[in-house]
C-alpha positions in Angstrom: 23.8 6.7 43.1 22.2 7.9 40.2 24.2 9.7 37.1 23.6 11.5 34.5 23.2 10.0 31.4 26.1 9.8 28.7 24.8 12.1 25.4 24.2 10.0 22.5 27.2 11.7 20.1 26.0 13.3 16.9 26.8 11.3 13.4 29.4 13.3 11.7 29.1 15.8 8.8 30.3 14.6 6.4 31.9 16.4 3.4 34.8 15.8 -0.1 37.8 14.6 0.6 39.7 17.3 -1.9 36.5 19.9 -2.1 37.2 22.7 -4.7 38.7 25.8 -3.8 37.2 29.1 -4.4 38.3 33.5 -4.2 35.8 34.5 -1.6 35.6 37.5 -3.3 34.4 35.5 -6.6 31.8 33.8 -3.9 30.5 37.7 -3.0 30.4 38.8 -6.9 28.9 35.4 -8.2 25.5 35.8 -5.4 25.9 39.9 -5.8 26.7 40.0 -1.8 27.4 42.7 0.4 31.3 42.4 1.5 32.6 44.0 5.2 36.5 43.5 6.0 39.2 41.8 3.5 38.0 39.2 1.0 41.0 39.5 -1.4 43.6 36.3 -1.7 41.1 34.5 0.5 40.2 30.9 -0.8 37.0 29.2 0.4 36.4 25.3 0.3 33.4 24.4 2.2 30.9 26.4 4.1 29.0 25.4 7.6 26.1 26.3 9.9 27.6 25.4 12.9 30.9 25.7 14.5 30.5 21.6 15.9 30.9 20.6 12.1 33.2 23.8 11.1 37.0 23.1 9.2 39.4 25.5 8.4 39.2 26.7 4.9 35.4 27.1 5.1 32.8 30.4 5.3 30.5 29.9 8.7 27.1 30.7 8.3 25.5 32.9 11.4 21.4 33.0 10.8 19.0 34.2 13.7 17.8 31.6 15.7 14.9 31.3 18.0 16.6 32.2 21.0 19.9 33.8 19.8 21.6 34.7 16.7 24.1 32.8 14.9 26.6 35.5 14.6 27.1 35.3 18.0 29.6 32.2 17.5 31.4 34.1 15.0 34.7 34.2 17.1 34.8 30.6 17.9 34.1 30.3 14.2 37.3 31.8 13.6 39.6 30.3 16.2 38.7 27.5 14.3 39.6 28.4 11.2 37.1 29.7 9.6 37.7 32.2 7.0 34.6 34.5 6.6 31.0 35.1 7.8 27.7 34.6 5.6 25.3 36.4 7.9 22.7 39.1 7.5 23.5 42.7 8.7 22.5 42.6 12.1 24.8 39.3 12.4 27.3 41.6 10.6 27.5 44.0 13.1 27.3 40.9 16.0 30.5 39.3 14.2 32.6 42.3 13.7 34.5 41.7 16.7 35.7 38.3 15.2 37.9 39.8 12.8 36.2 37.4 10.1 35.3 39.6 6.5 31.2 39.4 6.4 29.3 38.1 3.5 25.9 39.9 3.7 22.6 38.7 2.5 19.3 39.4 3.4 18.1 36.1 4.4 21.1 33.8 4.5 19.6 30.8 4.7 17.8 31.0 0.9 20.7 31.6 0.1 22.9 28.8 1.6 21.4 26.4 -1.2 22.7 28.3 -4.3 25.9 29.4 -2.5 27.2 25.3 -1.7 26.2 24.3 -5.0 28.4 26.5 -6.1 30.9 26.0 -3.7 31.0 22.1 -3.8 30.0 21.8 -7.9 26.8 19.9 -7.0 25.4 22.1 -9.5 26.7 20.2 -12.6 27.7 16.8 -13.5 25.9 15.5 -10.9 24.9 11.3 -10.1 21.0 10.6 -10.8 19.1 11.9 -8.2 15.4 10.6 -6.6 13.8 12.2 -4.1 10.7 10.5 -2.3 8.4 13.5 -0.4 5.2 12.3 2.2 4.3 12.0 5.0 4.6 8.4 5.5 6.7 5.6 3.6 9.6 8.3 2.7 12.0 6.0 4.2 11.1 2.7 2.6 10.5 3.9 -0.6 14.3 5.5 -0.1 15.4 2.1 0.4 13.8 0.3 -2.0 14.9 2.8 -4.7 18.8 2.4 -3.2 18.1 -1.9 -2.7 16.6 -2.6 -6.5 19.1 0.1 -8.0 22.4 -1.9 -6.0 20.6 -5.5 -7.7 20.6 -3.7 -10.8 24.7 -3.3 -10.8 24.4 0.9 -9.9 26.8 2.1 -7.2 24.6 3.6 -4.9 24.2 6.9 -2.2 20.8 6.9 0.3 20.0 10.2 2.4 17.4 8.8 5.0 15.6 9.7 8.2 17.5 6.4 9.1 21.1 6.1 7.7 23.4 7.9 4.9 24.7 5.4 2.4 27.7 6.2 0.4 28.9 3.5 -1.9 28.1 1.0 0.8 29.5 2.7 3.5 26.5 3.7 6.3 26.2 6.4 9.0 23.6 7.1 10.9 21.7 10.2 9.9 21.1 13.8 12.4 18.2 15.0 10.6 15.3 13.2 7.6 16.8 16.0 5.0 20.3 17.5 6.2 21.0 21.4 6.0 21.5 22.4 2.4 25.1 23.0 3.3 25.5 19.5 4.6 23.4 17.9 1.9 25.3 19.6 -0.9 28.6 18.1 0.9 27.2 14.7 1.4 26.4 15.0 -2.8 29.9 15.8 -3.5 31.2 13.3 -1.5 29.2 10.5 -3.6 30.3 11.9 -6.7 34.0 11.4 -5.8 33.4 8.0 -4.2 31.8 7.1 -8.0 28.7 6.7 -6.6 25.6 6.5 -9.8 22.7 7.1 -8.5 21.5 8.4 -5.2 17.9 8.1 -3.3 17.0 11.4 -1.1 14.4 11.5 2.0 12.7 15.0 1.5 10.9 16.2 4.4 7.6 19.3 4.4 10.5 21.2 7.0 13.5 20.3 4.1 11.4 22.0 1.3 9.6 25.0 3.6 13.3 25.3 5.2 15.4 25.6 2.0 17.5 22.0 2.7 16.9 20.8 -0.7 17.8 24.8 -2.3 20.1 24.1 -5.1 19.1 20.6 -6.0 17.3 19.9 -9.3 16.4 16.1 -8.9 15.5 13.5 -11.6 12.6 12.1 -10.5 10.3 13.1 -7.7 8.0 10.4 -5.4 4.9 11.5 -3.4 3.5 8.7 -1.2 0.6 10.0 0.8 -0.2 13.0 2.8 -1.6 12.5 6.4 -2.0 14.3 10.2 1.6 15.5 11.4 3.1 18.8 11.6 0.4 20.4 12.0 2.8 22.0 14.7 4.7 23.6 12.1 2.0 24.4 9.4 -1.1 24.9 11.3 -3.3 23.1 8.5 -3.2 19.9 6.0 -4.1 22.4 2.8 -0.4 23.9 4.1 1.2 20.8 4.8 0.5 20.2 1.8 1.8 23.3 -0.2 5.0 22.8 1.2 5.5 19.1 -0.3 3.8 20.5 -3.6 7.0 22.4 -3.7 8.3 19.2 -5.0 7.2 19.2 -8.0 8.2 22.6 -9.8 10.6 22.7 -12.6 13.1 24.3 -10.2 13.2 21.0 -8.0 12.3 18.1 -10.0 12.2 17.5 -14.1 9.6 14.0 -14.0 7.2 12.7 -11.1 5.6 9.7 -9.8 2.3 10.3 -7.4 1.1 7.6 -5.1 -3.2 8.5 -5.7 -4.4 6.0 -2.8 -5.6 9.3 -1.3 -7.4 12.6 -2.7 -4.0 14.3 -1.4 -2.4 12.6 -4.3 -5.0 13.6 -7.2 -4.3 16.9 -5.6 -0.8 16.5 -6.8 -1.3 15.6 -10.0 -3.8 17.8 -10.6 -1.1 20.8 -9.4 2.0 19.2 -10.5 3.9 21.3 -12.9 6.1 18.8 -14.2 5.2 15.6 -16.1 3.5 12.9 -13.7 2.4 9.3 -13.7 0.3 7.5 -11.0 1.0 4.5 -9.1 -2.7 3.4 -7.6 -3.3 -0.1 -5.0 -7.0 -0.4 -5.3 -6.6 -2.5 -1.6 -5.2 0.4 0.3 -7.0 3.1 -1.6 -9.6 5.9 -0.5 -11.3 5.3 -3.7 -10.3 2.0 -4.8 -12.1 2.4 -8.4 -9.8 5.5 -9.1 -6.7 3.5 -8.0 -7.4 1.3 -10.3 -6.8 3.2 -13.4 -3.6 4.4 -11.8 -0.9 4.5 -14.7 0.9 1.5 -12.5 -1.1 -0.8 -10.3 -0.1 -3.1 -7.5 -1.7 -5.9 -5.7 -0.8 -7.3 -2.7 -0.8 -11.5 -3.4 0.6 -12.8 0.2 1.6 -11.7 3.6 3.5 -13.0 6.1 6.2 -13.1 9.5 9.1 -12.0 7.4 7.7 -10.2 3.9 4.8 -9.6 1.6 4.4 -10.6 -1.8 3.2 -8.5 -4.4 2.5 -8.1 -8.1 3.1 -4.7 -10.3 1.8 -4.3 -13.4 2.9 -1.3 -15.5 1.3 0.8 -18.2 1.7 -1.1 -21.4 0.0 -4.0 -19.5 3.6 -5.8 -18.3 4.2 -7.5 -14.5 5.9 -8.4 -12.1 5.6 -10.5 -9.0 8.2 -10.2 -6.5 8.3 -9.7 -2.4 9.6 -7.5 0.3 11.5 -8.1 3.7 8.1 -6.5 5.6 4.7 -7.1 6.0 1.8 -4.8 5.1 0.0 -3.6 1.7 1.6 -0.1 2.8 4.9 -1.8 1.9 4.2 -3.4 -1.4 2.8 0.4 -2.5 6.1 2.0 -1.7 8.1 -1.0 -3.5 5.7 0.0 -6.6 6.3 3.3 -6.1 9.8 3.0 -6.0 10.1 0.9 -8.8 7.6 3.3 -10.9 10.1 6.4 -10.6 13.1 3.9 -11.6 11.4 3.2 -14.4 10.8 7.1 -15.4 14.5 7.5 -14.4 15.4 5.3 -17.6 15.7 2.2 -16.4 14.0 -0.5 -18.0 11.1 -2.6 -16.0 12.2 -5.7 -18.2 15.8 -5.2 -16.7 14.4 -4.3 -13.3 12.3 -8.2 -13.6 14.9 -9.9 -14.5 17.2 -8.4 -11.7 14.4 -9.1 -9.3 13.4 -12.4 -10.6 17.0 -14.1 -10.4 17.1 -12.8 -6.7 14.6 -13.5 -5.5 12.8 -10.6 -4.0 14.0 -6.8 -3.2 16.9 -6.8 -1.5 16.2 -3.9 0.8 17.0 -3.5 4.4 14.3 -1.0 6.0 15.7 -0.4 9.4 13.0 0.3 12.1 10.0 -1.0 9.9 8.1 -3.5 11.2 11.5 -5.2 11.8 10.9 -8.7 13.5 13.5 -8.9 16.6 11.6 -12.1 18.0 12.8 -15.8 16.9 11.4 -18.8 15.7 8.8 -19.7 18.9 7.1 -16.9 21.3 5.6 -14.1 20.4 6.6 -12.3 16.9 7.8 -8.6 18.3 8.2 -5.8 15.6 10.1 -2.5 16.4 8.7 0.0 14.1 9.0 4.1 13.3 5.6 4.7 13.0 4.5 8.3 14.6 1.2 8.9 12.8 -2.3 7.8 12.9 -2.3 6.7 9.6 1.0 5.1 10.0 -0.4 2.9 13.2 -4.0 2.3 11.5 -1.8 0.7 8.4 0.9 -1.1 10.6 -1.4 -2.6 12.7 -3.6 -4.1 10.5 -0.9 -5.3 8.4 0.4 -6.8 12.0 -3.0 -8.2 12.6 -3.2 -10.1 8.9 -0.2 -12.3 10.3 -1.0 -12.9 13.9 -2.7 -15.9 14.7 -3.8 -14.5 18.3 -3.2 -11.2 20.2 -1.9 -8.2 19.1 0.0 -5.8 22.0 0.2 -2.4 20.8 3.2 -0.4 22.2 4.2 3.1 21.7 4.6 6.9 23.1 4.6 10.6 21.5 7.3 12.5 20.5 7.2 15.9 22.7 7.9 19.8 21.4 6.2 18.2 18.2 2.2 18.1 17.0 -0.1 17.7 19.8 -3.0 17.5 18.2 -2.3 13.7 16.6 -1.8 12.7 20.2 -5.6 11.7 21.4 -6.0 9.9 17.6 -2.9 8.0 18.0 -4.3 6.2 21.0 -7.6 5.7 19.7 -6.6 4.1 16.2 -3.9 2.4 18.8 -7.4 1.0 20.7 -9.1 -0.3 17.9 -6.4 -2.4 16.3 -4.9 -3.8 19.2 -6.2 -6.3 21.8 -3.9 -4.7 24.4 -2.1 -1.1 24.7 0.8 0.1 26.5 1.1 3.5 26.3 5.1 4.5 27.8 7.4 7.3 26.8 9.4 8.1 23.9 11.1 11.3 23.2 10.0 13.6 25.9 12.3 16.5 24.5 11.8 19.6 26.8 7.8 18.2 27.8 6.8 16.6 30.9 5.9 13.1 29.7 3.1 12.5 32.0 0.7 14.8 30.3 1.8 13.1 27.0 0.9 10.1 28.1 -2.4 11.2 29.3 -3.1 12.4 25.7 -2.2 9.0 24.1 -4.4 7.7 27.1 -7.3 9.9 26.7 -7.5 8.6 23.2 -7.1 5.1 23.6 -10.1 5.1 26.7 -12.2 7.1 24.4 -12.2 4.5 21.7 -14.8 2.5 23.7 -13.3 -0.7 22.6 -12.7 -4.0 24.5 -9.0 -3.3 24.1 -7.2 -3.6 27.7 -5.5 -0.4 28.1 -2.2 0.1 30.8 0.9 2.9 31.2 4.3 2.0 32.2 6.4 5.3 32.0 9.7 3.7 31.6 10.0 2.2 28.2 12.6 -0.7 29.5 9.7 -1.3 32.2 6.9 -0.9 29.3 8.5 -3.7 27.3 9.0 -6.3 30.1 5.6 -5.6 30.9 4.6 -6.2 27.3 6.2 -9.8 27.1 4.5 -10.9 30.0 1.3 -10.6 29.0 1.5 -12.1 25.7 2.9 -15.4 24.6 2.9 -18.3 22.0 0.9 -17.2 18.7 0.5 -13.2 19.6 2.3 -10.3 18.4 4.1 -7.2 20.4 3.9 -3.8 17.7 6.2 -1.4 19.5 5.8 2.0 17.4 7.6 4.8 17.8 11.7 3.9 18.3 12.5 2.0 14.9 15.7 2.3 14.5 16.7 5.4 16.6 20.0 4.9 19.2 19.0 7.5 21.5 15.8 8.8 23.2 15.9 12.5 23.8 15.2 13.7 27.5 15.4 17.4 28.1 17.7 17.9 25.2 20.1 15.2 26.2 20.3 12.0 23.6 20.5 9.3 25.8 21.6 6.4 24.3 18.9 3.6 23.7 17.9 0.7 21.4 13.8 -0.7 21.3 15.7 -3.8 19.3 18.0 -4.4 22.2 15.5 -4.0 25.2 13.1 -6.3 23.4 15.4 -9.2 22.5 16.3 -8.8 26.2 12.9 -8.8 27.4 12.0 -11.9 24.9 15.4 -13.7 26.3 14.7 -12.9 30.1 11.1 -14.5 29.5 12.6 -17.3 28.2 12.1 -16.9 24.2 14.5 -17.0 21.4 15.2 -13.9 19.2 15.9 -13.2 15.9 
């Protein structure tokens, strides 16, 4: 008999152990706020959007939603102990029954950055911060930064599209930037843990959304700038506005651009804080402009497990080390990463000899072009990649290291940009031999007609690629082993290293890793 499927349970928010305590009515003078009800003797230590993540002590924050109005949860706010309201005066008037004293402003949520810096002292005293903004390579660069600053003796804090880290200790993540609420919380938990330095994943939506609000980092990374959320900004010369956001005074004091595109020329050129260049002439647009890139890097060798790669700074010093992942992609976010180190005051002769006595970067990149096969069979990856450019670069760098075939797996995300859809399935078609197309997360679309998109593409490629659809992933995966073998290569794009797929807004628990080894174990091959 079929069941429903058991939600995959959201990470936790997490927040100081012994946060400071403030007057609310010191909170309303401090951000010149409109007050309803009773703020006198009433002491504030945290503040939340939602009433999932809400403790007693803390002000709840009721914004308008798409569909209803935050305010709305106001009372079950209180019963859980909240002690005031920041909302705007419609959700004033929503939230008066609660009993709760309201904290007006006129857009709460531009607010909500200022207000928890305030609240949690995020807004002094505060670890060294880097923040990596792009479209793709946000996540590796994060880790890179976190892996070479943990070789370098630095107690460390990561805020990824994959996992928090705080001092070594790892949670999965809800969102690639948190709520500014949340991510001022997460900050002042790392301070009290002693953590030194922390790495940030900063999303278009965190900047255009007012996540990062509040936040002045230390150094800023742009990697690249290609086709996704179109959804949410109609157009790429948008798109990119909102990651130029970056790099203003108010968000970031130094900067390090990746300029293997024209999007990141564009940057420099309308960067308004202090900027170097990191350029790798083999990935580049314009591989002559690269070149004379401040920093350079040049991929030396590739294979299975890692890449090797050689940075040379600007007063003519190198470096050769490698990375736990394949692709010339890879060694241009380690250079990136080890660029904006470098402007955050760390010496490259320091960073050399760290790297040098290890070895290589000691970075784990969960969900990028992760090898779950073993040492005979076919070499499967499970891999995050969700963007044309993202498959163009992961397959070729797939395809450098495969002696024979190369299977491309993968689905769409739904509720998200529709237009990348048909290009997906074409680059998809002209890098691979083979191409599954299956589902991913389907969110509140019917998957077929995603499918049909991703198809559409890949048939219109008119390549000699053999093209197939299996709807159910675990299916699409079995299917995928048995048609290659010794020598060939399984790129299955999309997952990484997500738990859950999300099916009609349920998170159903799931793992690519674990239905592949099984796939590669039922066939009869070892695994990693």
């Amino acid at each position: 008999m079929a069941t429903e499927p058991e939600s995959a349970p959201l990470p936790p928010v997490l927040r100081p152990e012994n946060p400071p305590r403030h007057p609310l009515s010191e909170l309303a003078a401090r951000f010149d706020l409109a007050v309803r009800g009773h703020v006198d003797d009433v002491v504030v230590r945290g503040i939340s959007l939602a009433t999932a993540d809400l403790r007693s002590g803390e002000v709840f924050v009721g914004i308008r939603g798409a569909r209803r109005h935050g305010a709305e949860f106001a009372t079950q706010a209180a019963q859980q102990g909240a002690v005031a309201v920041l909302t705007d005066r419609d959700g004033a008037e929503i939230a008066a029954s609660s009993g709760l004293p309201a904290l007006i402003a006129d857009d709460p949520r531009a607010a909500l950055g200022d207000i928890s810096a305030w609240l949690y002292g995020t807004d002094r005293d505060m670890p060294e911060l880097f923040a990596v903004t792009g479209t793709n390579g946000k996540t590796s660069t994060s880790h890179v930064l976190e892996g070479v600053l943990g070789q370098l003796g630095v107690v460390t804090g990561l805020s990824s599209t994959a996992e928090r880290h705080i001092a070594g200790r790892s949670i999965v993540s809800r969102l690639t930037t948190p709520e500014s609420s949340e991510m001022h919380a997460l900050l002042a938990l790392m301070r009290e843990r002693g953590v030194q330095a922390v790495a940030v994943e900063v999303s278009a939506q965190a900047l255009s959304r007012h996540r990062v609000d509040g936040i002045v980092f230390d150094v800023a990374g742009f990697t690249n700038l290609t086709h996704d959320h179109l959804d949410d900004y109609g157009d790429m010369e948008t798109y990119l506005e909102a990651k130029l956001a970056l790099f203003r005074p108010d968000r970031a004091r130094r900067g390090v651009v990746c300029v293997d595109t024209a999007s990141g020329w564009e940057v420099v050129r309308r960067s308004e804080i202090p900027v170097v260049t990191v350029g790798a002439p083999q990935l580049a647009t314009d591989p002559d402009a690269a070149a004379t890139a401040d920093w350079t890097v040049h991929l030396d060798e590739e294979n299975q497990r890692g890449s090797t790669f050689t940075v040379r700074a600007p007063d003519g010093a190198s470096l050769t080390t490698s990375i736990p992942v394949i692709g010339a992609h890879m060694a241009a976010n380690a250079a990136l990463a080890i660029a904006m180190l470098v402007e955050g005051g760390y010496p490259f002769a320091r960073i050399a000899e760290a790297l040098n006595r290890d070895g290589r970067i000691d970075a784990a990149l969960p969900g990028r072009t992760e090898l779950v096969s073993g040492s005979a069979g076919p070499a499967v990856y499970v891999d995050f990649s969700h963007t044309p450019d993202a498959f163009e670069k992961t397959l070729a760098a797939v395809r450098k290291v495969t002696p024979g075939r190369v299977l491309m797996m993968f689905g769409a995300s739904g509720n998200r940009d529709t237009l990348k859809r048909p290009v997906m399935g074409r680059v998809a078609a002209e890098g691979a031999d083979i191409v599954v197309v299956t589902d991913h997360h389907p969110r509140y679309e019917a998957p077929a007609p995603i499918r049909a998109a991703l198809l559409e593409g890949a048939r219109g490629a008119g390549t000699a690629a053999r093209i197939l659809e299996v709807a159910a992933p675990e299916e699409a995966i079995r299917t995928a082993v048995s048609l290659v073998g010794e020598g060939d290569a399984i790129l299955w794009a999309g997952p990484g290293h997500q738990d859950y797929r999300e099916i009609d807004g349920v998170r159903t628990p799931f793992s690519a890793r674990a239905l592949a080894r099984q796939a590669l174990q039922d066939a009869g091959w070892p695994v990693a």
